[in-house]
N, C-alpha and C positions, 0 to 999 in steps of 0.2 A: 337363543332367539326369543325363548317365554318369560326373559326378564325383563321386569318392570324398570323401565327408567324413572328417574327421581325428575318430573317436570321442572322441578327450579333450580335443579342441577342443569338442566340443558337452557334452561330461561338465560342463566346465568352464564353460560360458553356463548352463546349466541350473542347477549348482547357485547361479552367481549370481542367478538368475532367484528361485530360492528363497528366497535371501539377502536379499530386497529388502525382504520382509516380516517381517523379524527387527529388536527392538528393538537397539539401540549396543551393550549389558550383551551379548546373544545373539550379536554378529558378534564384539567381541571374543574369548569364549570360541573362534569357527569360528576363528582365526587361532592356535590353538593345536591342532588337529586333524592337519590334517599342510600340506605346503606349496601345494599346488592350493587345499584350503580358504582358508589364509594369503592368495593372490593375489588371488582372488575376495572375500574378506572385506574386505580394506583395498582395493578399488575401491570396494566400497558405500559403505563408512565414506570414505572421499574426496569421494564423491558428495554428500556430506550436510553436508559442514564444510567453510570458507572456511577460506583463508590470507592472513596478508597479508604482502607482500612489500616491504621495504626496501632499501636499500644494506648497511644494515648487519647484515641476520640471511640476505641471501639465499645464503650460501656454506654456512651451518649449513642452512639450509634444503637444500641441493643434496646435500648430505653427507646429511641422514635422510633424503631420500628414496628415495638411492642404494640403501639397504639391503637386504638379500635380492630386491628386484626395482626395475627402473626403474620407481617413484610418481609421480603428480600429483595435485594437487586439481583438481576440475573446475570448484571456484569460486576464481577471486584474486581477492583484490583487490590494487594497486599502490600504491606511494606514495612519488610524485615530489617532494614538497615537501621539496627539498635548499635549502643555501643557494647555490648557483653552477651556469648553465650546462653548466659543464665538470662538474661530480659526476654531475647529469641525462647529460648522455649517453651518460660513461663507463658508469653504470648501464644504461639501455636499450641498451647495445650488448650487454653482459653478458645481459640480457634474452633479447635476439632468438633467439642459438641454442638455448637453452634453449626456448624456447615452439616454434620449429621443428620441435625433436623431439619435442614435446609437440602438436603440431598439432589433433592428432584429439581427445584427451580432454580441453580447455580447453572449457567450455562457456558459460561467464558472466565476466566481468571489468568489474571496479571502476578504475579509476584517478581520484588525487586527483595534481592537475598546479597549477604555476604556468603562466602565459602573461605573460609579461615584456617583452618588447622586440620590435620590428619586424621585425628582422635573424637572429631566433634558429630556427636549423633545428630545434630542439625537436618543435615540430607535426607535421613533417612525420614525422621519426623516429617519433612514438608511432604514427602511422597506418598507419607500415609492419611495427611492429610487432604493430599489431593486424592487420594483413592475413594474418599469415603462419597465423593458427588459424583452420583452414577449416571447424570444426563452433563457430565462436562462435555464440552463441544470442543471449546479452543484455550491453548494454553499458550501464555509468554513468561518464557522466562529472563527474567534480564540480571545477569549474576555481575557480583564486582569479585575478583579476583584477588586475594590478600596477600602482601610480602611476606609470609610465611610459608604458601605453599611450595610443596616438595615434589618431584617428578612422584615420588610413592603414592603420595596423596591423591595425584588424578586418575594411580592405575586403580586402587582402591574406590575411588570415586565410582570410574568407570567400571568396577565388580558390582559395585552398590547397585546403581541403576542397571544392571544386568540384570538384576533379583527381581525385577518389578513388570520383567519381558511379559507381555500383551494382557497387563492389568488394569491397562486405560483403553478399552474398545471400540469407546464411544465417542474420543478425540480426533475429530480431523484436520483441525487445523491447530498447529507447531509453528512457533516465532521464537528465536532466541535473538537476543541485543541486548552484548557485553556489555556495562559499563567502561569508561576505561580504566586500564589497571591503575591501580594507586601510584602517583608520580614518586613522590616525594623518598620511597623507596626503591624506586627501578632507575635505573640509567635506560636510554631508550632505548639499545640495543637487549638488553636483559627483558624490559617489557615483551617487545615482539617478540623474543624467543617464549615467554611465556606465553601469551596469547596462541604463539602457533601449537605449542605443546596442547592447551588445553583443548582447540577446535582439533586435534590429531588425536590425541586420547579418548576426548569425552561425547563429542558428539557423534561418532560412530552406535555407541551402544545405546547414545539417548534415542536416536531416530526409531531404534528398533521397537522402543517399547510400544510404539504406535501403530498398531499392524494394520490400521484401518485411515491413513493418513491421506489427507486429498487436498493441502494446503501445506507447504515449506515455505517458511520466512525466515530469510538469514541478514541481520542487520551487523555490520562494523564485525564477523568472523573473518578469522583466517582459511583457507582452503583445506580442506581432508579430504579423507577417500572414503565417500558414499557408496563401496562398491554394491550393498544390497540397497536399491531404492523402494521404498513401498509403492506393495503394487497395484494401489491404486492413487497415489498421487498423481495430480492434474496438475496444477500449477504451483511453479517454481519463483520464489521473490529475493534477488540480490541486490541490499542497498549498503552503499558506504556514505558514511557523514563525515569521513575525515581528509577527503580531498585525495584519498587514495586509489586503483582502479581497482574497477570491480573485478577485472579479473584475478586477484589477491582470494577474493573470496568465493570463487567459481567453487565449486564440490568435484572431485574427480569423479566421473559420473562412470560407468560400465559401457562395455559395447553394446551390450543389452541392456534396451529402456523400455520400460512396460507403455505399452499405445494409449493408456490414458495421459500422461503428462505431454499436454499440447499448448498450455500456458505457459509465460515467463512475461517476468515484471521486474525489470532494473532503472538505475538511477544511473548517469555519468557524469562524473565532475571535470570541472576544465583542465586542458592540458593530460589528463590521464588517460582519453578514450580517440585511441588515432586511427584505430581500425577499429572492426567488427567485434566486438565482446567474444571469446571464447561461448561461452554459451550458446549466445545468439547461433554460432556454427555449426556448432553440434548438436543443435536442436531444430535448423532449419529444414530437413527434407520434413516434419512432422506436425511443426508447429502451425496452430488454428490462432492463438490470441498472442497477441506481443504488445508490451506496453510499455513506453521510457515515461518515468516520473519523475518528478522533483527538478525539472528541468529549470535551468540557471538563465538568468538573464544577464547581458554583457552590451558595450557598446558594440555596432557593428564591424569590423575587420578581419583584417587575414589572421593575425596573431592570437585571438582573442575566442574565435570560432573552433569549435572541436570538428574535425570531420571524423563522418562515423558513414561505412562504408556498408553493406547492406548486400549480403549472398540473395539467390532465388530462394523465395519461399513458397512454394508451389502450393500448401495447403494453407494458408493463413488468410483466416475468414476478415478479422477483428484487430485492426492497427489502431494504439491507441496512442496520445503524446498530452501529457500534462506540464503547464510551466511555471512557477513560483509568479508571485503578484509583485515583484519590484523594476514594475515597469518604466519607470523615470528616477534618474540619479544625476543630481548636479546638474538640472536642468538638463539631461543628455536623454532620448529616449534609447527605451534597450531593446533587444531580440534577444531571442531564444537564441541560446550557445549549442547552435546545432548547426552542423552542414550535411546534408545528407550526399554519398556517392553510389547511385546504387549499380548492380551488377549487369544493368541491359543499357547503362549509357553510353551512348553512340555521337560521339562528337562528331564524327564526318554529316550527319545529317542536326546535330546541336537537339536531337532526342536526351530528356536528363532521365528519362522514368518512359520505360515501355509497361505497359500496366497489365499488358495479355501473357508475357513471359514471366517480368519481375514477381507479380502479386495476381497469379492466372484468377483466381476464384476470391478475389478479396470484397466482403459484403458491406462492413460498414467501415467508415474512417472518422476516429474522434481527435478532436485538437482543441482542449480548453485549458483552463486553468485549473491549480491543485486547489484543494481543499484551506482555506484561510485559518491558519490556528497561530501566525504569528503576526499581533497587533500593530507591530512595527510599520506594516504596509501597507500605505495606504489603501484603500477601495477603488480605484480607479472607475470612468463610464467604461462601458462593454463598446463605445465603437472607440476609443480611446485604446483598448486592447485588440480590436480589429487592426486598427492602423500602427500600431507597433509589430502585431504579428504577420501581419501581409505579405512583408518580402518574403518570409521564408514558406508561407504559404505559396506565394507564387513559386519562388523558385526551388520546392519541392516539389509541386503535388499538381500545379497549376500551370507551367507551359503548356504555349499551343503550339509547340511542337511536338509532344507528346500523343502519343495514341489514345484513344479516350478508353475509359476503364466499364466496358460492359457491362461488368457484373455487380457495380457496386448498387447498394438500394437504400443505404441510410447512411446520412453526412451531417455530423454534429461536428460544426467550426463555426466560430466566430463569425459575425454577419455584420457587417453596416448599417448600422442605425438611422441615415442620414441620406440623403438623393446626393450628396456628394463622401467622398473623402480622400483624405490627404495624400499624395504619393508623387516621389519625384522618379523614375529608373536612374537618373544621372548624379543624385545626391543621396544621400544616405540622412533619413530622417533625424532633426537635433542636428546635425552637425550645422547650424544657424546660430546657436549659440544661447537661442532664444530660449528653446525648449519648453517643457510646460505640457500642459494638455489643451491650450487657448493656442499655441503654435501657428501658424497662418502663412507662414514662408514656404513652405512645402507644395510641388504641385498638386493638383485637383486629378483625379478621376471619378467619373461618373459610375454611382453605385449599380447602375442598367446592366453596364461594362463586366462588372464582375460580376453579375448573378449568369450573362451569356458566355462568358467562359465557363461559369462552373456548371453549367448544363450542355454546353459543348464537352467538358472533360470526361461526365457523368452523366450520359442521355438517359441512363434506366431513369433514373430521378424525374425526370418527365418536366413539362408544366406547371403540373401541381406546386411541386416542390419551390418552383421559382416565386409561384404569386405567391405562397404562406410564406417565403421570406419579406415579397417586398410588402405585405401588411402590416407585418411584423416589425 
């Protein structure tokens, strides 16, 4: 308590403290104030942006960061995929002292590795180099699989990583996403025997290293048997990119599940999701947060629409739905490739969604779009993504025949721009031929209309809530 603090040591945390909440445009500017600014600016701005790191730009990399102060980013990401053993390790030796010295401000790291041969001390290398950053937080690893590998290779693999049991403590969040196996060597049926081999072998003993694990991300794995879950993992993420269903990649989970994992976060591709995800079921008496991502956009139809059926979730505070941006195709407008069927619909009374049974305590409900990182797609207006997503809006969430939802208190969806928008109940939007975003065949409802449904559906929302929409 009778030690002296270094005042420009705290000058300097504070003004970064400040700094946190300044846009990129705003901190650049602070690195041209004087040099205490300069230091504390380019942390933030490190804080915020990846690097990645190769053989071939990491000496350029070494040299800018050197400049006026020793820099780091707090996100790498790595990438191993050399053509030779020997280049890998020369690289990762190159590596180690560098991230040594860096130990404390590395917080996140990516590495994209080959795994090649039986023999090859590679593995062990990467591990020791991930040991040396004592504030890692999150790690991805995204491996590619080589036609060389031997069923010996992954038990060995998996003794390897067994050596390293709870010497990452400070990792809570775990993402693994295979590459895919190298074609040109596999017949298809040889691949997926591989790939299942390697998520049945390898990933059992990788989970373990992570005693203190509160994030699992499983991208494009085959399904194993998770039977120890870390126990304090919260949230659970299964996504397939290959049109596959996610139940492929489900984890066999235990009867016993520790009462923190109350998240799950999946993707479903069309045609593969006819009923309820495995997951979803066996995580529903528990589950507080459920989120569908990466959701497809399709013309409207029977054929075309996934139904995805939806058990009672008695604790689920936080429903959330994001949908890709390829809103218009061939002049056709799209919807979301989702039908939902849930568990309290009552056709004698044409109820689609009782809200007091199906989701008794649900507090907020999101429905936007994903995050834009493929250029291909256009930017569409925001009521332009209103009146494409509408229907399923309505005929989810939005009948008035539906019981209204008590408990809900925060409602992030899509809003009309506009004192009108487009909607026909009798025609299916774009089917005019016309399409576009200028469209104009379509009937008209009054944006009034929908702000008094969705405060009839969700009276906690009040008033308030209506007029900051229709300002807005």
């Amino acid at each position: 308590m009778n030690q002296k603090l270094n005042p420009i040591s705290i000058h300097g945390q504070i003004i970064r403290s400040v700094m946190t909440f300044l846009p990129t445009s705003g901190l650049i500017s602070c690195t041209q104030v004087n040099s205490t600014w300069e230091r504390e600016a380019r942390i933030v701005l490190l804080s915020r942006t990846e690097a990645t790191l190769r053989k071939s730009n990491f000496s350029t990399y070494l040299q800018t960061m050197s400049v006026r102060h020793r820099h780091c980013h707090k996100k790498l990401n790595v990438s191993l995929l050399l053509e030779t053993t020997a280049e890998i390790g020369d690289f990762l030796e190159d590596l180690k002292p560098f991230l040594t010295a860096n130990s404390k401000k590395v917080t996140s790291l990516k590495i994209d590795l080959v795994l090649v041969a039986y023999s090859s001390p590679i593995p062990g290398q990467i591990f020791e180099v991930c040991k040396t950053l004592k504030n890692l937080k999150s790690l991805e690893l995204c491996p590619t699989f080589w036609h060389s590998m031997s069923p010996d290779y992954l038990v060995n693999f998996a003794k390897l990583v067994s050596t390293y049991y709870r010497d990452f403590p400070n990792v809570t969040k775990f993402s693994v996403r295979p590459h895919p196996t190298v074609a040109e060597f596999h017949p298809r049926r040889r691949a997926a025997l591989l790939q299942m081999q390697v998520s049945q072998v390898i990933m059992p003993p990788l989970i373990k290293i992570f005693p203190n694990l509160e994030v699992l991300k499983l991208e494009n794995t085959i399904s194993f048997d998770m039977s120890q879950v870390p126990a304090k993992l919260r949230k659970l993420c299964v996504r397939r990119t290959d049109g596959a269903s996610i139940n492929f990649s489900t984890p066999k989970l235990p009867l016993n599940l520790p009462v923190t994992l109350t998240q799950l976060e999946v993707n479903l591709t069309l045609f593969s999701e006819r009923t309820c995800p495995e997951l979803l079921t066996r995580l529903s008496p528990t589950l507080e947060h459920f989120a569908i991502r990466w959701v497809t956009n399709m013309r409207p139809g029977p054929i075309s629409t996934a139904t995805f059926e939806f058990p009672i979730l008695p604790k689920l505070k936080v429903f959330e739905i994001r949908r890709s941006h390829d809103f218009l195709r061939d002049g056709l407008w799209l919807q979301p490739n989702l039908y939902f069927r849930f568990a309290t619909e009552d056709k004698n009374t044409g109820v689609r969604l009782a809200y007091p049974k199906q989701f008794p305590v649900l507090e907020r409900l999101i429905i936007g779009k994903e995050k834009r990182h493929n250029k291909e797609f256009k930017e569409y207006s925001d009521n332009f993504h209103f009146e494409t997503i509408f229907p399923f809006l309505h005929d989810s969430f939005l009948s008035r025949a539906n019981p209204p939802c008590e408990t809900l208190q925060h409602l992030d969806i899509p809003m009309p721009t506009e004192a009108q928008f487009r909607y026909n109940g009798t025609k299916r939007s774009g089917d005019c031929g016309h399409g576009g975003e200028t469209c104009k065949c379509d009937g008209l409802m009054e944006s009034s209309t929908f702000y008094e449904l969705v405060a009839s559906i969700f009276p906690k929302l009040g008033n308030d809530f209506v007029v900051k929409c229709r300002r807005k």
